[in-house]
PLY file of the C-alpha trace (Angstrom):
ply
format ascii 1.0
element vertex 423
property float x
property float y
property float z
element edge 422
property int vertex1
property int vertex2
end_header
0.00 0.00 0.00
2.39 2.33 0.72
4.33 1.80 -2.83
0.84 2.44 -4.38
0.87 5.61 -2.18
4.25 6.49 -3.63
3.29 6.12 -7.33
-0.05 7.72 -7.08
1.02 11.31 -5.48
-1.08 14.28 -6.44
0.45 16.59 -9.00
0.50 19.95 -7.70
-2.07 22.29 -10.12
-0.51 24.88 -11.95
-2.50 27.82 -10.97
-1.04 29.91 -13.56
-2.39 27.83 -16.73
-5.56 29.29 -17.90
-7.24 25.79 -17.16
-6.26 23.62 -14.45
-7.99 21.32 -11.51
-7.82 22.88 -7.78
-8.24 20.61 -4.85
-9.34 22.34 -2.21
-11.00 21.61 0.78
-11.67 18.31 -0.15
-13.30 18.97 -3.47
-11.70 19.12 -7.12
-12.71 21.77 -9.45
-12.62 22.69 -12.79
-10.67 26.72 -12.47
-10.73 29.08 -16.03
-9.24 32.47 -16.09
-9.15 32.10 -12.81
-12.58 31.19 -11.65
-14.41 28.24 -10.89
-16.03 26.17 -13.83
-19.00 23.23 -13.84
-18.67 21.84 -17.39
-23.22 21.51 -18.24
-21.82 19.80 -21.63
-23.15 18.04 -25.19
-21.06 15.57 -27.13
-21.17 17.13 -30.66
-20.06 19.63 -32.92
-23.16 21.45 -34.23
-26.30 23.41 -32.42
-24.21 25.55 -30.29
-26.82 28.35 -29.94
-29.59 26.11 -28.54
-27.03 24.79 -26.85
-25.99 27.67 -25.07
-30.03 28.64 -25.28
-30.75 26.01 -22.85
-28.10 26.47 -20.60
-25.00 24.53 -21.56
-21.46 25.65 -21.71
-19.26 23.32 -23.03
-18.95 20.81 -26.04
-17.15 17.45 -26.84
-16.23 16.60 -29.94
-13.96 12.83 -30.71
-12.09 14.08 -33.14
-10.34 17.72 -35.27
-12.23 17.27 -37.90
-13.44 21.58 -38.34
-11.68 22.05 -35.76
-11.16 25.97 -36.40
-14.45 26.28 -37.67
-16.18 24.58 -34.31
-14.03 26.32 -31.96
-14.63 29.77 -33.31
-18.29 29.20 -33.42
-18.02 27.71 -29.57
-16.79 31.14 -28.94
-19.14 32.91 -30.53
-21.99 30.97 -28.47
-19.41 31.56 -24.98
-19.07 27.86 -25.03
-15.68 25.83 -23.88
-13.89 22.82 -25.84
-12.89 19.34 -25.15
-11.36 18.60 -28.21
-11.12 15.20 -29.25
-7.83 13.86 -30.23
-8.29 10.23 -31.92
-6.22 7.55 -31.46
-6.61 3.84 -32.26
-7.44 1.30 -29.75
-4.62 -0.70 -27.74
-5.41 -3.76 -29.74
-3.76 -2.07 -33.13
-0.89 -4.38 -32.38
0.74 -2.88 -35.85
0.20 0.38 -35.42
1.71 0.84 -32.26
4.89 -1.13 -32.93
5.23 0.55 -36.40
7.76 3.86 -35.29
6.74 5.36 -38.08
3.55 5.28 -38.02
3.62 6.35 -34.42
5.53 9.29 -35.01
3.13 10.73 -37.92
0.65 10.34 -35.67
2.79 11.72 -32.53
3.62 14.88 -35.57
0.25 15.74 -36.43
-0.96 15.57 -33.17
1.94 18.88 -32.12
0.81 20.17 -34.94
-2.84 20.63 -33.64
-1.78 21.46 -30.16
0.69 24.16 -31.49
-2.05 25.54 -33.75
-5.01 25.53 -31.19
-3.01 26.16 -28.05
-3.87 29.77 -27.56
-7.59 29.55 -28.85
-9.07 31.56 -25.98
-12.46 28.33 -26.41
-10.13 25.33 -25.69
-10.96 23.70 -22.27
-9.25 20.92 -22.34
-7.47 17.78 -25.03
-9.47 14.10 -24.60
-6.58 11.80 -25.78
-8.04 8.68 -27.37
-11.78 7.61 -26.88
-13.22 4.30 -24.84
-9.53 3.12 -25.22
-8.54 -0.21 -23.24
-6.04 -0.27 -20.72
-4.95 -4.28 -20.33
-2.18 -5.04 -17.72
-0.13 -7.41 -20.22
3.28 -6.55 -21.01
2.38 -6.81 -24.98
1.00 -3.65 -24.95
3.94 -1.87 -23.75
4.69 -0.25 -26.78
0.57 0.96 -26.53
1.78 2.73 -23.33
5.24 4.39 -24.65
3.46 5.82 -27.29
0.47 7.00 -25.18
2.73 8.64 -22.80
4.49 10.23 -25.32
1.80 11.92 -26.11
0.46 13.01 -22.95
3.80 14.38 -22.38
4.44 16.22 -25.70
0.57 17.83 -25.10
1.63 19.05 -21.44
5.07 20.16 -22.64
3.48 21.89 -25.79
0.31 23.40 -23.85
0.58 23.40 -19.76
-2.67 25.83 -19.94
-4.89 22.98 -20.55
-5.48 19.57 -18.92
-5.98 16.32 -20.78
-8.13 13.71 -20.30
-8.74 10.48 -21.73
-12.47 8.41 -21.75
-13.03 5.14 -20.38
-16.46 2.49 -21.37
-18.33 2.17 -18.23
-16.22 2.06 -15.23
-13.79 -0.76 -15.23
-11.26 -0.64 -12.28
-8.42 -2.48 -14.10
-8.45 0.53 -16.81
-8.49 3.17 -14.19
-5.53 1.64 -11.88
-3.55 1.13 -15.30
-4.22 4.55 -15.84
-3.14 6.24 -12.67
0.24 3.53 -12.44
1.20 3.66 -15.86
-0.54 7.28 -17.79
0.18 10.71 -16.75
-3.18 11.85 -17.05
-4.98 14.70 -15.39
-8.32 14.09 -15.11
-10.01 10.11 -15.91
-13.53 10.22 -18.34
-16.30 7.67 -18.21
-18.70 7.13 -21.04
-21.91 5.49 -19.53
-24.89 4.91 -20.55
-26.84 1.76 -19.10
-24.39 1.62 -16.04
-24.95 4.90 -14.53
-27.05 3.28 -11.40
-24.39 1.24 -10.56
-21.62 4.10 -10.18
-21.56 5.38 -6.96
-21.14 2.12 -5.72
-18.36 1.70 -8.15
-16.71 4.79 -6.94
-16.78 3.88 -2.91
-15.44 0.28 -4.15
-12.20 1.67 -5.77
-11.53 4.39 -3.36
-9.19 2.42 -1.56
-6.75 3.22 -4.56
-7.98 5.80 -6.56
-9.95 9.55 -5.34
-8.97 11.74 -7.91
-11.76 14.19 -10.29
-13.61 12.54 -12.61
-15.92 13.40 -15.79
-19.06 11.96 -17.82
-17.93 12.39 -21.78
-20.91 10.53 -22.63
-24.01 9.87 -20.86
-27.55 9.15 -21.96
-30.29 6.91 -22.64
-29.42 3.03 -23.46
-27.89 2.36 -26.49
-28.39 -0.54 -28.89
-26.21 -3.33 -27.11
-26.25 -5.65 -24.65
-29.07 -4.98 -22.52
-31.58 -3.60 -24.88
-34.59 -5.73 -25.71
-34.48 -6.79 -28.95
-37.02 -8.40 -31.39
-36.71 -12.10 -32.00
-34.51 -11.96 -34.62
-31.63 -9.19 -33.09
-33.15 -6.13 -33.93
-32.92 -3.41 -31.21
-36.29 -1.81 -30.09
-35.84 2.17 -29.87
-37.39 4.07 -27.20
-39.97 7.21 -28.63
-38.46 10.42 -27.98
-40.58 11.01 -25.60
-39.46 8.58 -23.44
-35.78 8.80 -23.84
-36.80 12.71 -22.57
-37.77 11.25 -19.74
-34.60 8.75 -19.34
-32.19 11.96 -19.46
-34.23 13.78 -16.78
-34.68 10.60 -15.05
-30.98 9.62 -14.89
-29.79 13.09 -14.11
-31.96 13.24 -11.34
-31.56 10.12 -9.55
-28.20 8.85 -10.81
-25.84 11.85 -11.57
-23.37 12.50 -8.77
-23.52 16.07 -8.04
-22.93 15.57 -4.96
-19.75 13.83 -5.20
-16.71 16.45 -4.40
-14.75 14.59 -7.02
-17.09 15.07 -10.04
-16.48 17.87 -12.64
-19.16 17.59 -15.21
-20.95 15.63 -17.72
-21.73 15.77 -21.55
-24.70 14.70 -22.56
-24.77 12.36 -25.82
-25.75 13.10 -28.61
-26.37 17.14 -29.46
-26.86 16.35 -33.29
-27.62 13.86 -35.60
-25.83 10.79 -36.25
-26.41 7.40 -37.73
-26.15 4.32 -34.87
-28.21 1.51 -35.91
-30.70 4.43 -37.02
-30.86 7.87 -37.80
-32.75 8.65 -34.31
-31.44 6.72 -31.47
-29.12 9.15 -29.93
-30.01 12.20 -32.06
-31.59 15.12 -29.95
-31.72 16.79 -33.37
-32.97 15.59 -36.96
-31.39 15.47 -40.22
-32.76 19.17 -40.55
-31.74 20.70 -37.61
-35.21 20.68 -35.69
-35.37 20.11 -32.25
-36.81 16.86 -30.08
-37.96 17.13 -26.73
-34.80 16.18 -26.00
-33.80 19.91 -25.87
-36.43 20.86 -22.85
-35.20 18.14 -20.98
-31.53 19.11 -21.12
-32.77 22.82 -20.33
-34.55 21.94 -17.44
-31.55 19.55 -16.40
-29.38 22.72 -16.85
-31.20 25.40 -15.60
-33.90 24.04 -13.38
-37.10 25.08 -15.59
-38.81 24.12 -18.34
-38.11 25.74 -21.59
-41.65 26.37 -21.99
-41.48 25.15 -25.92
-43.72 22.63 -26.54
-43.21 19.33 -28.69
-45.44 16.83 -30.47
-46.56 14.25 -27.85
-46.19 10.92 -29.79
-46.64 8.30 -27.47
-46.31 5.08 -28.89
-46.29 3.35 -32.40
-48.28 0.14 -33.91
-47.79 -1.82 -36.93
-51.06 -3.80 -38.04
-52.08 -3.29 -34.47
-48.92 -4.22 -32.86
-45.84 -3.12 -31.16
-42.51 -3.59 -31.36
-42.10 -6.54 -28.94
-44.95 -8.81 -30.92
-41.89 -9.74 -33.21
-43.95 -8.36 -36.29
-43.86 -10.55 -39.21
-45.07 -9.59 -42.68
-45.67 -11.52 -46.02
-43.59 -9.62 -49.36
-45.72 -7.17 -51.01
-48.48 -7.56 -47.81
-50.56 -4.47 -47.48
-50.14 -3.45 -43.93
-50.99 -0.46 -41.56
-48.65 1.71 -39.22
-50.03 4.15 -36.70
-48.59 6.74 -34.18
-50.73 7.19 -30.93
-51.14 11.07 -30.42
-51.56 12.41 -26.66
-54.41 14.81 -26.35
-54.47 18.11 -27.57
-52.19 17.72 -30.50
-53.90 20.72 -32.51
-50.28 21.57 -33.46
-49.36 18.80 -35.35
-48.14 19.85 -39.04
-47.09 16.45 -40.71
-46.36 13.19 -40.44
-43.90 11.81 -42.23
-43.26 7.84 -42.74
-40.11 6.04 -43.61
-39.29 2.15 -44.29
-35.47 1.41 -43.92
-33.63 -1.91 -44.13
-32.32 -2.60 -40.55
-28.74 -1.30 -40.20
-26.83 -4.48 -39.22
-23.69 -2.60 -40.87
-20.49 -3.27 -39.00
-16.82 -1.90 -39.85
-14.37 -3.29 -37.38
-17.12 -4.42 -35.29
-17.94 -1.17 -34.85
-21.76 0.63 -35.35
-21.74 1.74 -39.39
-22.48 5.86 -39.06
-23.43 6.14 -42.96
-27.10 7.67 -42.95
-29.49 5.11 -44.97
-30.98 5.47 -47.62
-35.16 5.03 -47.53
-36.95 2.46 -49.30
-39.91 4.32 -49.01
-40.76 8.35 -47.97
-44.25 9.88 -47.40
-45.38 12.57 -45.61
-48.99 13.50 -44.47
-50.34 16.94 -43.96
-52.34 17.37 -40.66
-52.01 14.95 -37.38
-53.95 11.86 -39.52
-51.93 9.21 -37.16
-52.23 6.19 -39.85
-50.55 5.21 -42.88
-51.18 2.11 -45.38
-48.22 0.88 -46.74
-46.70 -2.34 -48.62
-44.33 -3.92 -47.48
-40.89 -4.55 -49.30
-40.67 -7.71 -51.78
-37.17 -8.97 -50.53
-37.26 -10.97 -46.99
-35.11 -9.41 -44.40
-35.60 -6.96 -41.14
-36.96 -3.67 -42.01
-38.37 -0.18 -39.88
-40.90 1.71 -40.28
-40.05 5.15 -39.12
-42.81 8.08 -37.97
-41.75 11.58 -37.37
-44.15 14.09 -36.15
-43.49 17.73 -36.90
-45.16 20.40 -35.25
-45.76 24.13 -36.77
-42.69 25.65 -34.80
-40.32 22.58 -36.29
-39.88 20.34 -33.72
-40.42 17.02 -33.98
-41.02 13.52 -32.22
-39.95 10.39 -33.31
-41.07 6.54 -33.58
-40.07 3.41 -35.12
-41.04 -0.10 -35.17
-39.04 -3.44 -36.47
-40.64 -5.86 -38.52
-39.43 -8.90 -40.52
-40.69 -10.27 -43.71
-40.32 -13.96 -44.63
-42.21 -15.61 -46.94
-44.66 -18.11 -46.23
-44.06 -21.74 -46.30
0 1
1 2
2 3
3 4
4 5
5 6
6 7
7 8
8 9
9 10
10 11
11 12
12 13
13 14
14 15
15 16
16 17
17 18
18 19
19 20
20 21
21 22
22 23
23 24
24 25
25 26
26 27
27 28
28 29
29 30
30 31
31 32
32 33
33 34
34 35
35 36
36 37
37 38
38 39
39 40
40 41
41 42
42 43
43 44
44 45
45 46
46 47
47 48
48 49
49 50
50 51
51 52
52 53
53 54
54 55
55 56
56 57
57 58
58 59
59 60
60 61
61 62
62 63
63 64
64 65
65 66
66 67
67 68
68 69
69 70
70 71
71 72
72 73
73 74
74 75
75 76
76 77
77 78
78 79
79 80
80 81
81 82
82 83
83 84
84 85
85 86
86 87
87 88
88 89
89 90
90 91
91 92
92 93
93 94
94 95
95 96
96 97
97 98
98 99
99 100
100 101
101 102
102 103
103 104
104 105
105 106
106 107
107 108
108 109
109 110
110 111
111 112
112 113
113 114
114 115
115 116
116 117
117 118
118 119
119 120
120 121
121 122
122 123
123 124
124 125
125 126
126 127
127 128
128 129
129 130
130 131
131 132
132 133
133 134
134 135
135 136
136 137
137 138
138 139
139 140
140 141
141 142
142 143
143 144
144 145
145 146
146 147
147 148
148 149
149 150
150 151
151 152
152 153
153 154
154 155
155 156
156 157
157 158
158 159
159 160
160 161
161 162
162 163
163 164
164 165
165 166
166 167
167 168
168 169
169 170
170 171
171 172
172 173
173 174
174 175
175 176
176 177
177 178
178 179
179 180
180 181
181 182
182 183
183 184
184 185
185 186
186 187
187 188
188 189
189 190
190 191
191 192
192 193
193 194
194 195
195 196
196 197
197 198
198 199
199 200
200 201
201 202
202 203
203 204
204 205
205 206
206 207
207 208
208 209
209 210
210 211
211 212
212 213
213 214
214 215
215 216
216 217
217 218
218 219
219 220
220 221
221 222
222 223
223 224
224 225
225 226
226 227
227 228
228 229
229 230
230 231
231 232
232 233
233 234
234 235
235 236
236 237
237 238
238 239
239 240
240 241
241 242
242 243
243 244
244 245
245 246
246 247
247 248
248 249
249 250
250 251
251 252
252 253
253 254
254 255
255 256
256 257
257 258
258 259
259 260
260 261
261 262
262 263
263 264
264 265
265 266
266 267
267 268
268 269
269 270
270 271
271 272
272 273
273 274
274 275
275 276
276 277
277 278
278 279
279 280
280 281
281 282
282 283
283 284
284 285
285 286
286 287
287 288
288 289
289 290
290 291
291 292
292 293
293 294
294 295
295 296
296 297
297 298
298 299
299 300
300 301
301 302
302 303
303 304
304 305
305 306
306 307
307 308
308 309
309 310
310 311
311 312
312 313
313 314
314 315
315 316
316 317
317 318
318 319
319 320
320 321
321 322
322 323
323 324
324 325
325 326
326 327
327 328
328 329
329 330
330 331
331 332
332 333
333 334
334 335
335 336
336 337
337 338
338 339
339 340
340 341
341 342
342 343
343 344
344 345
345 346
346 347
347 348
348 349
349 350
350 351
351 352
352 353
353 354
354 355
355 356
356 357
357 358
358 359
359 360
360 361
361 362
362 363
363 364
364 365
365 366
366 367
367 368
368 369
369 370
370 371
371 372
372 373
373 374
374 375
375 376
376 377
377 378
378 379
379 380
380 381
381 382
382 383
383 384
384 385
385 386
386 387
387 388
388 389
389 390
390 391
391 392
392 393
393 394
394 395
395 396
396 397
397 398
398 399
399 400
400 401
401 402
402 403
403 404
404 405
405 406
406 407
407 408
408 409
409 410
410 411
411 412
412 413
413 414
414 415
415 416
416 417
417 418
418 419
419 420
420 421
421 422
């Protein structure tokens, strides 16, 4: 214990940087330009006035892709940076025993830091994303060239600390981390897990009580854990009730009251493609809002934006749901309808979508090319059903619904079926 003491000694914070991490009195906290600093952040790169509208200040992005372009407009909105600096994961056995290769990477990486140093919106440098940590001694050149890094970024820029994200909150990572990683601040991304990690916390404080941030956080993803349909496909919440998971999971889960935490960064403040077009996006394709947005607001200010949003409350496909395992015939006529909540006078359109499931995988990873429909049609009015056909070839399918009312907002629905021909 008392060699673990040794190793794992508290930097001293350098209270001149611009940025830097005070303990004090028992509690860690985020200091810039000199005063004190809770990150209320949004994993993305886009929206940054209705982010900054409903009362968040700071923005992750994973990698520098626009970099220039999204720090200026951070700026602009009086939002801070954690700017994502990729890296691959420990298991690229050939990258990180290729010098070369390391040392374009190690290049372009000063480059960024040298170019953004100074740019007055930069919080803070996440090196690597959901990264493993393993203890075996093949991945030692995984950890020279990590360290190098870490170094060169704190030798190049000592106004700004660096972080790296961990999945979840595994305890081998994080003591890897502190005994091998000159890190200043450890980042969780977790999702399904977040009940569990106070718990986790008071387990591991034996060895480790440094300050700690949420770089992702949100409603379930599609993995392990999620119901799924018989035949694999993930069943997506309604936006309505993933509004409800945020507030939910902020409320009960979050640990503001921990003297350790710094922040989280709620994911994801845009649109992206993972498994489909609308399972993390808080926005659409078109930039309108979900009612995603008032529950962040309320999270981050304590009161309701008073904007209201279509109240779609649940989705049927010839009179079922998504866990009846929905089978159709090829070319079947069939029926889809969205279940309104009262009142919904506001309702402009309706608009319908059939997509082949997105079973896509690159390096076992979740494809983020946006689909392309099989079938678009939009309805004027709040009409909640639509007759459709469905596709010829067998396979999994959705059927999408998004409501938009007349300000632009929407709510969103979708239901898996399969179709297999008959015997």
């Amino acid at each position: 214990m008392l060699v673990l003491s040794g190793c794992l000694g508290e930097k001293e914070p350098n209270r001149s940087a611009k940025v830097y991490i005070d303990h004090s009195d028992g509690r860690y906290t985020v200091m810039r330009n000199g005063k004190p600093y809770a990150i209320k952040g949004a994993g993305g790169d886009s929206h940054f006035r209705e982010l900054r509208e409903a009362g968040g200040n700071t923005v992750r992005t994973w990698d520098t892709t626009r970099l220039a372009q999204v720090l200026d407009s951070a700026q602009k909105h009086d939002l801070a940076v954690i700017v994502g600096l990729p890296l691959p994961n420990s298991g690229d056995i050939s990258f990180y025993t290729d010098p070369k290769i390391t040392q374009t990477r190690y290049r372009a990486l000063q480059s960024i830091i040298r170019r953004f140093r100074n740019h007055p919106a930069v919080l803070m440098w996440c090196l690597g994303n959901e990264l493993d940590f393993p203890y075996k001694w093949t991945y030692a050149d995984f950890y020279d060239s990590f360290n190098e890094l870490t170094d060169m970024i704190h030798r190049e820029d000592p106004d700004h600390p660096v972080t790296t994200t961990i999945l979840n909150f595994n305890p081998k990572y994080i003591m890897n981390v502190r005994l091998r990683c000159d890190i200043d601040v450890i980042s969780f991304n977790i999702f399904s897990t977040i009940p569990k990690l106070r718990q986790s916390l008071d387990d591991l404080a034996w060895f480790w009580k440094g300050p700690y941030m949420l770089l992702e956080w949100g409603i379930n993803g599609p993995w392990e854990g999620t119901e799924q349909t018989a035949w694999g496909a993930y069943i997506e919440d309604t936006s309505k009730k993933k509004a409800e998971t945020y507030q939910r999971r902020y409320r009960e889960h979050m640990p503001l009251d921990d003297p350790r935490f710094l922040g989280a960064c709620v994911f994801y403040w845009g649109c992206k493609q993972e498994t489909t077009q609308t399972w993390f996006s808080i926005f659409d394709e078109n930039g309108n809002a979900s009612e995603a947005v008032d529950a962040m607001h309320q999270i981050w200010t304590g009161k309701p934006s008073n904007v209201a949003y279509p109240g779609l409350n649940y989705m049927l496909v010839n009179s079922k749901g998504a866990r009846d395992n929905i089978l159709l015939n090829p070319s079947a006529a069939a029926s889809a309808e969205v279940v309104l909540l009262k009142g919904q006078d506001s309702i402009r359109a309706i608009r319908w979508q059939i997509f082949r499931e997105d079973w896509y995988r690159e390096n076992q990873i979740n494809s983020t090319r946006r689909l392309t429909p099989l079938l678009t049609m939009a309805s004027s009015g709040n009409n909640p059903r639509f007759s459709f056909t469905a596709p010829k070839q067998e396979g999994p399918y959705r059927i999408f619904a998004t409501v938009y009312d007349n300000a632009g907002n929407f709510a969103s629905s979708n239901t898996p079926f399969y179709v297999v021909s008959p015997p």
